[in-house]
N, C-alpha and C positions, 0 to 999 in steps of 0.2 A: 602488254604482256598479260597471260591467261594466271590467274590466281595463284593456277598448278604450278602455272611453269616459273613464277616469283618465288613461292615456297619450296621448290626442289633445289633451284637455284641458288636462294640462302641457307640450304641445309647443307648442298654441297661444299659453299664456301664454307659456313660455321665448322663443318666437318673437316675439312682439307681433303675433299675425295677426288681423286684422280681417277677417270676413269680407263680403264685398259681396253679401247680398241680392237685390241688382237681377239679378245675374249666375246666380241661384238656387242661390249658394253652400251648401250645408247638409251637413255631415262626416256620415259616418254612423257611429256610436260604438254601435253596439250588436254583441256579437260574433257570437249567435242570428243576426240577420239575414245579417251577411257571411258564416257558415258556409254558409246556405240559398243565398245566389247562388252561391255556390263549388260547391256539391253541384248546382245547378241545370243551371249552364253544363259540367259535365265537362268539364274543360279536363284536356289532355293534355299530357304533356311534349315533344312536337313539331307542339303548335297554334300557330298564329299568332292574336295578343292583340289586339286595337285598345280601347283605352280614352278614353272621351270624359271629359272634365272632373276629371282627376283628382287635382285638391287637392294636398294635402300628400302623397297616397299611399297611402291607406287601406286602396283597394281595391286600388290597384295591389302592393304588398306582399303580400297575399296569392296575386296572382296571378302572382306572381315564384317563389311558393315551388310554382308546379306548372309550370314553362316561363320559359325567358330571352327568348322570344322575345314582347313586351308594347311596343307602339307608344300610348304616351300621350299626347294631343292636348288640350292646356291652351290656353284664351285668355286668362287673366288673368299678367301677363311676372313677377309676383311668387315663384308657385310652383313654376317648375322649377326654382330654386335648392337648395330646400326640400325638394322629395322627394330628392333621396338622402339627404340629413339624416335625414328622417325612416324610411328604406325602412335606412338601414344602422345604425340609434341601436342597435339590440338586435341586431343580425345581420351582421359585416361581410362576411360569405361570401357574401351573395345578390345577385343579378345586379342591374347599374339597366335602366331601360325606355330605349327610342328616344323623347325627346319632341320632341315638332313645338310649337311655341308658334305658334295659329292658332286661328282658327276651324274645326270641325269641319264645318260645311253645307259648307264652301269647300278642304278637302283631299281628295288623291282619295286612295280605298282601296285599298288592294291588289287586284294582277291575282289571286295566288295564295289559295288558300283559308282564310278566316281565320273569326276569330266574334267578333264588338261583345260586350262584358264593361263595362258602366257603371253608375255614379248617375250617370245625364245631369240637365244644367240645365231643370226640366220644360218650359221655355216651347220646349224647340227637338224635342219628341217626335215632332210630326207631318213637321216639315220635316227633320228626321235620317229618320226612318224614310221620305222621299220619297228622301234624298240617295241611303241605303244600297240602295235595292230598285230605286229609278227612274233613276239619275242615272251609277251607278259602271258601272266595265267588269264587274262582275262581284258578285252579290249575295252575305251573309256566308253560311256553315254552319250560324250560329245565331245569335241574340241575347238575352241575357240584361242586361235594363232593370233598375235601381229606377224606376219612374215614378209620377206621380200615379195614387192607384186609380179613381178618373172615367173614364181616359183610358185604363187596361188595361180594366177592365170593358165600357167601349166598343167597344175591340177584339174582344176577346171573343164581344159580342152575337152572336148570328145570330136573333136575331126582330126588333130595332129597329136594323140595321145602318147607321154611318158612313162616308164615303169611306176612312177607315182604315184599317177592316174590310177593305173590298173591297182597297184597297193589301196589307194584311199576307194576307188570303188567298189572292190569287195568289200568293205567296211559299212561305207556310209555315202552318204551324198554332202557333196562338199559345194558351196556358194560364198562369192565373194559380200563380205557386207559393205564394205568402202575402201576408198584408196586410202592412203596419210601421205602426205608429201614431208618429207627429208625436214621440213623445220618444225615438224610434231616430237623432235626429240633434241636431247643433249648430252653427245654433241649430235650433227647432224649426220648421219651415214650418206655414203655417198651413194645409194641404190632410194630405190620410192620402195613406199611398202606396202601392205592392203592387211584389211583384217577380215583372217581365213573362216567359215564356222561350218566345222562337219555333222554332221548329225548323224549318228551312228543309228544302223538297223540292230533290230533285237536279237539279232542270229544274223553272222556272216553269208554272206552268200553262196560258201561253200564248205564244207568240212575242213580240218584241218590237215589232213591228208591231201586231199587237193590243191588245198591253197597253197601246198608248199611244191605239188608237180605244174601248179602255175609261176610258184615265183622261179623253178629252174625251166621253165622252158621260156619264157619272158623276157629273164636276163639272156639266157643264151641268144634269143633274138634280137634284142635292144643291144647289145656288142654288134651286132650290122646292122644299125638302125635303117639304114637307107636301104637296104640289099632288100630282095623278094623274100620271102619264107622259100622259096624254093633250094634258096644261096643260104639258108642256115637252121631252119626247122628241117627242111626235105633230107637232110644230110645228117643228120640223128639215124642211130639206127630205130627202123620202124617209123621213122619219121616222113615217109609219103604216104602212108598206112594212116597213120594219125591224122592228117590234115585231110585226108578224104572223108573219115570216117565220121570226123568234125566240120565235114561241106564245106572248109575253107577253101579257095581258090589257093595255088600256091606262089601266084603270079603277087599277091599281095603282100605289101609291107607290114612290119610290128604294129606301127602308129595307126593303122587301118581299123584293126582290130580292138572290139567290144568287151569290157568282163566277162560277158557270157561266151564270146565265144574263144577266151583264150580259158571259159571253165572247162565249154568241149572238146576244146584240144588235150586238157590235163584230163578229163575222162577216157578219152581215147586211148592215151598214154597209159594209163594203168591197166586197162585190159591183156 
């Protein structure tokens, strides 16, 4: 057993922490894996931190020990007790984080430059990464995820593309760093998981007027995923107008389609 995963272990017993499941609690106790997010995300000693879901501290501990500046965002009211216990047990020198006890969909980010550093709860992946890119005054520098591997590899695609896809590519470029298998954490999730790293462009790829005639014409086609553009774009009004005017074929499906070419279809649209 890995150092990490001795010392989480006996802090959980010392503590009597039960973890909640439902809330997709799972520690990550492997050290391999936390070094690989830490070297992923190059965190700097005057970056600004945002951490979703951060337990007892695991990760946040580490990322205390590159920067004080770590804004951690817990919604279960048990554990912000807990992490400085656990963040100062070996260390009383190192700085504590800012915690918000909140839901993360439901706080707003920083105006100034920062980067998402998490093992997020999986079930909030697509709707955090709408919060962070669609929703905030101002998108991260970078994101470095543990996520379910389903759901990185999806991102990823660019031959079978999802709405998420097209979300995270208007942003930035996203690459897998490595897989984790199921026993890098406590308890075990029953899914593998991969650790996600986007790397945000310094300007969106499109204004934000666009971006948002791309997120409704996008969903409206992703509700037929399988159907041509003809069976659900063409049938918009002005919508065989738009897809010419965007050189798209209409015989083509959602998933076919590039960033750029679902920006010239929201161009087309706005005219």
């Amino acid at each position: 057993m890995s150092t990490l995963a001795s010392r989480i272990r006996h802090f959980c017993s010392e503590q009597g922490i039960r973890l909640n499941t439902n809330l997709g609690q799972h520690f990550l106790i492997d050290d391999t894996v936390l070094e690989a997010i830490m070297d992923a995300a190059k965190v700097q000693p005057d970056d600004r931190i945002v951490e979703i879901g951060p337990g007892i501290g695991v990760l946040t501990r580490a990322l205390l020990g590159k920067t004080p500046n770590v804004t951690a965002i817990e919604i279960d009211p048990r554990f912000p007790r807990l992490i400085e216990a656990y963040i100062r047990r070996d260390n009383r020198n190192l700085p504590l984080p800012t915690i918000i006890l909140g839901n993360a969909l439901e706080v707003d980010f920083p105006k100034e430059p920062y980067k998402i550093v998490a093992n997020i709860p999986y079930h909030i992946t697509s709707p955090l990464l709408r919060h962070a890119f669609l929703e905030g005054s101002a998108p991260p520098t970078s994101l470095t995820l543990l996520i379910q591997r389903e759901v990185a590899e999806k991102i990823c695609d660019n031959h079978d593309r999802g709405l998420l896809t097209i979300i995270v590519g208007l942003f930035g470029t996203p690459r897998i760093v490595r897989h984790v298998t199921s026993l890098c954490f406590l308890p075990p999730p029953a899914v593998q998981s991969s650790i996600l790293h986007i790397d945000c462009f310094a300007q969106p790829k499109a204004d934000a007027q666009t971006i948002e005639h791309v997120m409704r014409l996008a969903k409206h086609a992703f509700a037929g995923k399988r159907k041509m553009l003809r069976n659900t774009i063409s049938i918009l009004e002005g919508g065989e107008e738009m897809l010419i005017k965007a050189c798209i074929d209409h015989t083509r499906r959602p998933q076919t389609l590039t960033v750029e070419e679902w920006i010239a279809l929201a161009k087309a649209s706005m005219k």
